[in-house]
C-alpha positions, 0 to 999 in steps of 0.5 A: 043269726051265727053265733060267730057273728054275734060274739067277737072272736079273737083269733088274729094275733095268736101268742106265738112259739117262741113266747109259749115255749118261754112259759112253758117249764114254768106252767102246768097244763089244765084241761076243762070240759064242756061249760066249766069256769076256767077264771070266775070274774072277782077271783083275784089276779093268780095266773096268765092264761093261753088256750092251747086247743079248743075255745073259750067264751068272755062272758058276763053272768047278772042276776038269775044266771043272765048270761053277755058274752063278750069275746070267743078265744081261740087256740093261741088266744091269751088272758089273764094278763091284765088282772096280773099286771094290774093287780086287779081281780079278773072282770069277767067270767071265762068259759070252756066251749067243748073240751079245752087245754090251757097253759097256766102260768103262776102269776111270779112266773110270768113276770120273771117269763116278761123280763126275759122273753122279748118276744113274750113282752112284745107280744103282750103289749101288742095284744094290749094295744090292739084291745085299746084300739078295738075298745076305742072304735066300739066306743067312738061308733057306738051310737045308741045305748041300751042298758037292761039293769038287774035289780034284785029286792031284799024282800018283799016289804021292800018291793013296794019302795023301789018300783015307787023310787024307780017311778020317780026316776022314770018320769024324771028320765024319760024327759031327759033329752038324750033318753028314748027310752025308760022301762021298768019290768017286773018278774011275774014269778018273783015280784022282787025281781025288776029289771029297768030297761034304757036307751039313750041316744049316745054314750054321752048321754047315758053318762049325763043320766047318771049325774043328774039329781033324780038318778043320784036320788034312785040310787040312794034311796034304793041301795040298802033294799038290795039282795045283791049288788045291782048290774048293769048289763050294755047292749047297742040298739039296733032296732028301732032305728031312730035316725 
């Protein structure tokens, strides 16, 4: 499959001239090569983001380095901005493909940037709205639901415990009337290593799994076992089709 096909690209609202020149006495130019990490998801808020030349992936990085990518950004694509304006730390992993230049600017400088520039605030926002708009219908066609769950065991005295806890869960679950599936797969070369693999037949009932009382329990039970916080990784199932 082109990979242009399975990773969305923002390409259609490029942040325009005049907002970029408003940034730019206030920025410094960086440059990244091929796979560098140019915001690491958990960094705090520091910087608003454009791409001035080249791409750059949004991805997410689970356990033993599996990689989702999210959303290709293109020259003119902008990032960074939630995580300022928020106050938040940044909730993805943002990669150069190839050789990449980006306008950085100092998160002081952007508010002072916002409350000057009409052009860079409408643009923002309409940036935001429309990334609103796309979560909103990803949500509202979203139909099936898979989730490959990464969980990585303290040690291996504790191996034993979790695949019985999760053996409890997958029986409880499997009989959930919105779950098609429950999996637990274990790493051949390294026992503590277990991925649990679910499908559910909408959103709505991957919420519903987890507010039942077998779910609650697993979660519980296994918390202190980790080596790693565990993470959920989404996907939509396409195949089998089980209309």
């Amino acid at each position: 499959m082109d990979e242009d096909k399975k990773v969305r690209k923002v390409t259609s609202q490029p942040l325009g001239s005049d907002a970029v020149d408003s940034l730019r006495p206030r920025s410094s130019t960086l440059t990244f090569s091929d796979g560098e990490t140019i915001v690491r998801r958990g960094d705090g808020a520091t910087s608003f983001y454009v791409i001035l030349s080249g791409e750059a992936e949004v991805r997410l990085t689970g356990a033993k380095d599996c990689q989702l990518p999210l959303v290709r950004l293109s020259e003119g694509a902008f990032f960074g901005e939630i995580s300022l304006l928020a106050n938040t730390t940044a909730s993805a992993d943002v990669v150069a493909l190839g050789a990449v230049t980006v306008l950085s600017c100092p998160g002081d400088a952007f508010s002072a940037a916002l409350s000057e520039c009409l052009p860079l605030r409408t643009q923002i926002m309409a940036g935001m709205a429309g990334n609103l708009q796309r979560t909103t219908t990803d949500a509202w066609n979203f139909f099936q639901r898979a989730e490959a769950l990464n969980v990585l065991v303290e040690s291996g005295a504790h191996t034993g415990p979790v695949i019985a806890a999760s053996r409890a869960n997958h029986e409880a679950s499997i009989r959930e009337p919105g779950n098609l599936r429950f999996d637990v797969l274990q790493s051949p070369e390294d026992p503590g290593y277990l991925i649990l693999y679910e499908a559910y037949r909408s959103a709505q009932d991957a919420a519903a799994h987890k507010e039942t009382e077998h779910y609650q329990r697993w979660r519980e039970t296994v918390a202190d076992w980790m080596a790693e916080p565990r993470q959920g990784i989404p996907f939509t199932g396409l195949l089998p089709d089980f209309d």
